[in-house]
C-alpha positions in Angstrom: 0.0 0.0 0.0 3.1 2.4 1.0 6.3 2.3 0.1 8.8 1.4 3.0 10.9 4.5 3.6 14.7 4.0 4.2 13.2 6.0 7.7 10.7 8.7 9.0 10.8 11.6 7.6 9.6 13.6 10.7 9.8 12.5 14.4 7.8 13.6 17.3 10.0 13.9 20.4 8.1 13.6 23.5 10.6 15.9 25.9 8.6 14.8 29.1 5.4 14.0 30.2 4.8 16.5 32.6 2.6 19.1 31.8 1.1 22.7 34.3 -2.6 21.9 32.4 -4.2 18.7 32.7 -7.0 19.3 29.8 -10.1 17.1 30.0 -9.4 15.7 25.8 -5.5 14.9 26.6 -4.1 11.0 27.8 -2.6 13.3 30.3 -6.0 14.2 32.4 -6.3 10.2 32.5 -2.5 9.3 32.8 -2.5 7.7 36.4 1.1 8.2 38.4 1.2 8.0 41.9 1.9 10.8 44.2 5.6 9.5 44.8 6.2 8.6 41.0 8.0 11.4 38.6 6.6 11.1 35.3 9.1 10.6 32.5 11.2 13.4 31.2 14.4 13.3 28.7 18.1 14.1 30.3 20.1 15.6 28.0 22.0 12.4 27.3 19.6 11.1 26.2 17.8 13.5 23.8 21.4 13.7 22.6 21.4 10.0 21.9 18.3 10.6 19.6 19.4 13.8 17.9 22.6 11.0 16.7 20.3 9.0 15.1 17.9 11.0 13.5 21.1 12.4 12.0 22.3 9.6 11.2 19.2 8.2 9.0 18.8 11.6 7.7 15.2 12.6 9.2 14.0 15.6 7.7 11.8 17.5 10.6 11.7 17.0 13.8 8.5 18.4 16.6 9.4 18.8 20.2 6.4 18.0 22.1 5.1 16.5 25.6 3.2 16.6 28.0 5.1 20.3 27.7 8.5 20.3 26.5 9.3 23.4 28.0 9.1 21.8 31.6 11.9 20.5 29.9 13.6 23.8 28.2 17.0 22.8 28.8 17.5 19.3 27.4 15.0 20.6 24.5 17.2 23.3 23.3 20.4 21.3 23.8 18.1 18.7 21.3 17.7 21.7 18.8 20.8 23.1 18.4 22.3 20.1 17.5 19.1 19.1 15.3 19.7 22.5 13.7 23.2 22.4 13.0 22.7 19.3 11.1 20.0 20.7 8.6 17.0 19.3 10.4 14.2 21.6 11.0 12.4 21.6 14.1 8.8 23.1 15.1 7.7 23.0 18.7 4.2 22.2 20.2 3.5 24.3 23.7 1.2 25.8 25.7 3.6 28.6 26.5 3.3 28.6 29.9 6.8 28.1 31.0 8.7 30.6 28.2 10.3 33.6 29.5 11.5 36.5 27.4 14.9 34.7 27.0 13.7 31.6 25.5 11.6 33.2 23.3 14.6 35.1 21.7 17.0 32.0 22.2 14.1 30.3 19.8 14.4 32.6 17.4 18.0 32.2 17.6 18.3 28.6 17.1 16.1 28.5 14.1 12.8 27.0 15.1 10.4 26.5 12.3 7.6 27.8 14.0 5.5 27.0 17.3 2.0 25.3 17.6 0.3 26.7 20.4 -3.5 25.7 21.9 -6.4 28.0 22.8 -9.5 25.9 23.5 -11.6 29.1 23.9 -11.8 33.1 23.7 -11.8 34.2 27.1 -10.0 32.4 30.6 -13.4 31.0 31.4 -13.8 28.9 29.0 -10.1 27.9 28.2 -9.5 27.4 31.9 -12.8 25.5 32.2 -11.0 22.3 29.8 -7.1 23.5 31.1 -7.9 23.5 34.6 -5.2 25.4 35.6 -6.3 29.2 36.9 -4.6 31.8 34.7 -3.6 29.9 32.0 -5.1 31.7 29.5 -3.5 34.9 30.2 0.3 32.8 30.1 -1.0 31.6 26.9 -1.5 35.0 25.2 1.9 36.5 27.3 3.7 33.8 25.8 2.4 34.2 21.8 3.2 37.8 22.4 6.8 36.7 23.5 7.2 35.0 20.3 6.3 37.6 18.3 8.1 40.3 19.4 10.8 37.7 18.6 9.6 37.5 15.7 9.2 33.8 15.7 6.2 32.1 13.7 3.4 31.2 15.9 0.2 29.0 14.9 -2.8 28.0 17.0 -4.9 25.0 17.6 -8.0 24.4 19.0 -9.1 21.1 19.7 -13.1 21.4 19.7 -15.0 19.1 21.7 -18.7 19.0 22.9 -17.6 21.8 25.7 -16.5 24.6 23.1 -17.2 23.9 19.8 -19.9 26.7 20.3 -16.9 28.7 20.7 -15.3 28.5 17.4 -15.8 31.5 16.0 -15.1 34.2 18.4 -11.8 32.1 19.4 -10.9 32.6 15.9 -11.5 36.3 15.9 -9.3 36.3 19.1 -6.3 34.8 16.6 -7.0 37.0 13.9 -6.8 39.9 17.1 -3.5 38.8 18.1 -1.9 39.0 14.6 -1.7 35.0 13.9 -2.4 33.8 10.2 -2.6 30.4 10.9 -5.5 28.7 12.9 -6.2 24.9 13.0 -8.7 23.2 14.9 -9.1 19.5 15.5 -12.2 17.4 17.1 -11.0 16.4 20.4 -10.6 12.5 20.2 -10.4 9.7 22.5 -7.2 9.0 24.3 -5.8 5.8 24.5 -6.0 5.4 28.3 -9.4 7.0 28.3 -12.3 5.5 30.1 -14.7 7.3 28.8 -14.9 10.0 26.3 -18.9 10.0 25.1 -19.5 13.3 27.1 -16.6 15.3 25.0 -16.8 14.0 21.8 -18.7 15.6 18.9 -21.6 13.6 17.2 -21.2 12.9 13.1 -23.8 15.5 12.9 -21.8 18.2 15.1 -18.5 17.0 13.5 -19.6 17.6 10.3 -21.2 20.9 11.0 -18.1 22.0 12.9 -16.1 21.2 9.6 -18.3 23.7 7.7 -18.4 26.3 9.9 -14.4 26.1 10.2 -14.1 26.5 6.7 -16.4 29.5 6.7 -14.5 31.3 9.6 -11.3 30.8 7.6 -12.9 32.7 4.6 -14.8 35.3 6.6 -11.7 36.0 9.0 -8.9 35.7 6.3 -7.6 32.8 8.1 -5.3 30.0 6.7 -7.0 27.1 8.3 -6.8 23.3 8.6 -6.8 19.8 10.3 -3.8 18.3 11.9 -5.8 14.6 12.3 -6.9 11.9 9.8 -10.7 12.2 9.1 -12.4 9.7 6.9 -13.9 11.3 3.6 -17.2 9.3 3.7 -17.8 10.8 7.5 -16.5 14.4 6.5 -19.2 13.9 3.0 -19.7 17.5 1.9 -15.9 17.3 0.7 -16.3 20.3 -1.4 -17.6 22.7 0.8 -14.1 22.9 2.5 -11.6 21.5 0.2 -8.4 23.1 2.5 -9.6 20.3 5.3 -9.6 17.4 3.4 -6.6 14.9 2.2 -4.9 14.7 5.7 -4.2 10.9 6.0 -2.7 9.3 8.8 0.8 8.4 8.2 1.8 7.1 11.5 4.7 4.3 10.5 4.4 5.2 7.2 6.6 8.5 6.7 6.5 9.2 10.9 7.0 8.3 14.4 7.1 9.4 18.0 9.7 8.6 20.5 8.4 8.6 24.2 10.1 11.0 27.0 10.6 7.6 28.1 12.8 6.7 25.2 9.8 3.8 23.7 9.1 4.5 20.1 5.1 4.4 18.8 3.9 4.9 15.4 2.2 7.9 16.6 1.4 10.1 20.1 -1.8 8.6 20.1 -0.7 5.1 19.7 -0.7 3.2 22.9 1.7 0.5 21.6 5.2 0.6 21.4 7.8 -1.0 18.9 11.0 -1.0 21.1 13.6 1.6 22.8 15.9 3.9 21.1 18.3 3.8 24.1 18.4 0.1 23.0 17.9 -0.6 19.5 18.7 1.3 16.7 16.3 3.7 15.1 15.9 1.6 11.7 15.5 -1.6 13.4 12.3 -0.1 15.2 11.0 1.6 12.0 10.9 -2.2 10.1 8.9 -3.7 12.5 6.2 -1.2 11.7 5.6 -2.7 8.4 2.1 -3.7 9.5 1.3 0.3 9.3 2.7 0.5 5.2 0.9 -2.7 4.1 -2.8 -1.5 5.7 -3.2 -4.3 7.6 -4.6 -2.5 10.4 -7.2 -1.0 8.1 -11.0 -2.3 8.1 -12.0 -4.8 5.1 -14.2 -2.1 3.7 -11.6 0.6 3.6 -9.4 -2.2 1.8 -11.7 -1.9 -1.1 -12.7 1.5 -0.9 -12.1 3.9 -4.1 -12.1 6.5 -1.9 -8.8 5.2 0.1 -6.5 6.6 -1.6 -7.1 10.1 -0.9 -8.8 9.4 2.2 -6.5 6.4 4.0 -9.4 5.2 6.5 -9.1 7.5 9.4 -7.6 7.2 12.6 -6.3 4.0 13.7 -6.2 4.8 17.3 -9.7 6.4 17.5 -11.2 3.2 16.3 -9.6 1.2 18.5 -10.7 3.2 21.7 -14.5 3.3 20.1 -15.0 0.6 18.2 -12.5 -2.2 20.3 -10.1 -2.6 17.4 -7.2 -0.9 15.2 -8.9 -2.9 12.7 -12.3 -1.0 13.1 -14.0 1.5 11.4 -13.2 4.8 12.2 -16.3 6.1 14.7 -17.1 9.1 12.3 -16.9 6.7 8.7 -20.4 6.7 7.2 -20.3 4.3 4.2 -23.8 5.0 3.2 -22.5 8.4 2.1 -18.7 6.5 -0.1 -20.9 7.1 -3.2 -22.0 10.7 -2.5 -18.4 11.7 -1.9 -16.9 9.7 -4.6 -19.2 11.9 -6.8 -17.7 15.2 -5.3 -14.1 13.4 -5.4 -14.2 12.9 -9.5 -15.7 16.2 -10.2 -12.8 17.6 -8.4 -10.6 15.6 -10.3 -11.9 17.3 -13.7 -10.7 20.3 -12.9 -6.9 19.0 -12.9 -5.0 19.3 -13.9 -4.1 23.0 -13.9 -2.1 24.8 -16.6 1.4 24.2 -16.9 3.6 27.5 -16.2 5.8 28.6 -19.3 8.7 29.2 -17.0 9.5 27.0 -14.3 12.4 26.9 -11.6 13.6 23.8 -9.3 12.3 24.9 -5.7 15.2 25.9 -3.8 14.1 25.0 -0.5 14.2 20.9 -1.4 16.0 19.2 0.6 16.9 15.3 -0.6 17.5 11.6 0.7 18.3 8.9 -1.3 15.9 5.8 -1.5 16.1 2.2 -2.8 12.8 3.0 -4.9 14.8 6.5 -6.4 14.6 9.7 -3.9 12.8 11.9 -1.7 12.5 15.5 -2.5 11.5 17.0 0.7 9.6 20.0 1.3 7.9 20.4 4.7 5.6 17.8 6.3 3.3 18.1 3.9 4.8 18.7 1.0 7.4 17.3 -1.4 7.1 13.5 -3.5 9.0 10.2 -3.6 11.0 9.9 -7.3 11.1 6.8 -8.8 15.1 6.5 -9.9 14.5 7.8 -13.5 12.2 11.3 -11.6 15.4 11.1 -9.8 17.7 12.0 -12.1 15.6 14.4 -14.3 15.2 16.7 -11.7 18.5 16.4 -9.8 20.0 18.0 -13.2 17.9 20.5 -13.2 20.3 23.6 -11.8 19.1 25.3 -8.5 18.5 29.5 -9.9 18.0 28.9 -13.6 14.7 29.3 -15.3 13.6 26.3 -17.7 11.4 26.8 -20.5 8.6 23.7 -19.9 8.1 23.4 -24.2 11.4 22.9 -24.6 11.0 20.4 -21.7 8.4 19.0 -23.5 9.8 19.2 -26.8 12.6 17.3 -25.5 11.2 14.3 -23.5 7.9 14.2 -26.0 4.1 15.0 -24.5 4.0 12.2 -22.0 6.2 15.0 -19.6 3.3 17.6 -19.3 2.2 14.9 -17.0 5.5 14.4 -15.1 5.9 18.1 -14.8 2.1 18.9 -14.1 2.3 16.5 -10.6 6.0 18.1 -10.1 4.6 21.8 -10.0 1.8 20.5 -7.8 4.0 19.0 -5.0 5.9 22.5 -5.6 9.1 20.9 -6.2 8.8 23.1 -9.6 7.8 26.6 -9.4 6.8 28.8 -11.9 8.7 31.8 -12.3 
């Protein structure tokens, strides 16, 4: 189904699992630690001990995350600097709490990608009301201010659940107030040591309602928005009322992984099983035994067959497991009485690619590449770039980085069957037009 990748090309690094909010929707409200046990958090040894092997298998981008990595500022920044200095870009997700003024420039120093920051509502009532830590809110804001006058990118999230989704909007005119350009918002899902989520999570009929109105606040606010989880297209249905939210699949083992502030590596954060220890075993070795996650094997028989799968990729894995018993499971929000309704949508969006090719087109100077048995990776951001198979490969690795290329020449060169080859290379922006 996927093509097995030398290794991830992004990392999640759990820095610890501590954490000054305990928010009702994160496996940290339900994590269960006695009073005299410390929860997990990386020493510098060992986040240096990681840092060597993603460098050493060449991972592309690399998220520091937690619980709150900035309980753990020291041993993350140590983890950064090094990451940074060997061409790795790192983003980081925090609440913001901890950051003083000082880390906020030293972020800016290092060369952080940009930070991923939560507010679940507009006001400290109801942000503190799912936090549940008094004053967290205003910590929040002191700390996306910090960043800014750093000058350091900063992009929120809010994860909606039964509590706030009624608070959409005006949270969204709060970003668009402090400046931000970039809002996401995800529905709150189950976590994988969760009892009992049914009084948080959103029905189809709310999630697919909050999907709409998302995509309207974007337009009416002049927001870049979007999803950062896998939703299933038959349960989303109305595909083209919100096209910027759609095509996220989940690519946990597949092209990423997260490694544990205990050092235990997991397909993804949400994932509650574990593949081995980094401390112990190298990096690779772990990343092979996820093969399961690159063949579908953990998808349900009727996403096997699906037409829509590959654009859609089944949902979440984890979500079906903690709501329907099994990783095998339908995702809780699929509907397959509505496959034939969004295939519909899905082809006539189709017909409208592809778009023109540009007369003048440049290689995209921000590519970064690995080397794969199948050809190469050109490597854009977590989202963007394409696998090359070995003849993709060495077309574009002779293309020269600053000159313009004329694309009928191109085409007059290679014969009609490029427009194609060209069309899909300017749409994964590893060409640009000039």
């Amino acid at each position: 189904m996927y093509k097995t990748l030398s290794a991830p090309l992004v990392v999640q690094i759990e820095a610890t699992y501590r954490c000054p909010c305990k928010c009702r929707h994160c496996y940290n409200f339900w994590r269960q630690y006695a009073k005299t046990e410390i929860m997990p958090s990386l020493t510098e040894k060992q986040m240096g001990q990681i840092s060597d092997q993603l460098i050493k298998h060449k991972v592309f981008h690399v998220v520091m995350t937690g619980g709150e990595p900035l309980v753990n500022k020291k041993v993350v920044f140590s983890g950064i600097e090094k990451l940074r200095k060997n061409n790795i870009t790192v983003g980081i997700n925090s609440n913001l709490i901890p950051l003083k003024p000082r880390d906020a420039k030293l972020i800016k120093t290092l060369g952080v990608s940009g930070v991923l920051t939560s507010l679940l509502g507009p006001d400290a009532n109801s942000h503190e009301a799912i936090t549940l830590r008094l004053g967290s809110f205003n910590e929040t804001i002191r700390g996306i201010r910090l960043l800014q006058e750093a000058r350091v990118p900063v992009m929120v999230n809010m994860v909606v659940s039964k509590d706030n989704k009624h608070l959409l909007r005006a949270t969204a005119e709060l970003v668009k107030r402090l400046g931000i350009t970039r809002f996401y918002s995800t529905r709150a899902a189950c976590p994988g040591n969760c009892s009992d989520f049914s009084g948080l999570a959103l029905s189809l009929d709310e999630f697919r309602a909050y999907l709409k109105e998302f995509h309207q606040i974007g337009v009416n606010q002049g927001l870049k928005v979007g999803v950062l989880e896998s939703y299933p297209l038959c349960g989303m249905k109305d595909i083209d009322l919100f096209p910027e939210l759609v095509g996220r699949r989940c690519l946990a083992g597949v092209t990423s992984l997260t490694i544990g502030a205990n050092c235990d590596i997991r397909p993804c954060s949400h994932l509650d099983t574990t593949y081995g220890n980094i401390l112990s075993e190298d990096l690779v070795s772990i990343w092979k035994k996820m093969q399961d996650w690159r063949t579908g094997a953990f998808l349900p028989e009727t996403c096997k067959f699906c037409k829509l799968l590959p654009k859609c990729g089944g949902g979440c894995r984890m979500e079906a497991k903690m709501i329907n018993g099994s990783l095998n499971a339908l995702d809780p929000y699929s509907s397959l009485e509505d496959i034939q309704y969004v295939l519909s949508l899905e082809n006539k969006r189709e017909k409208t690619w592809p778009q023109p090719l540009p007369p003048t087109f440049q290689l995209n100077p921000k590519i970064r590449w690995r080397d794969e048995s199948f050809g190469s990776i050109a490597y854009l951001g977590q989202r963007s770039g394409c696998f090359l198979n070995r003849d993709a490969t060495e077309f574009v690795k002779k293309l020269r980085l600053g000159r313009n290329y004329q694309t009928c020449k191109i085409v007059s060169k290679y014969g009609e069957g490029t427009k194609e080859f060209l069309q899909g290379l300017c749409e994964k922006k590893v060409l640009i037009s000039i």
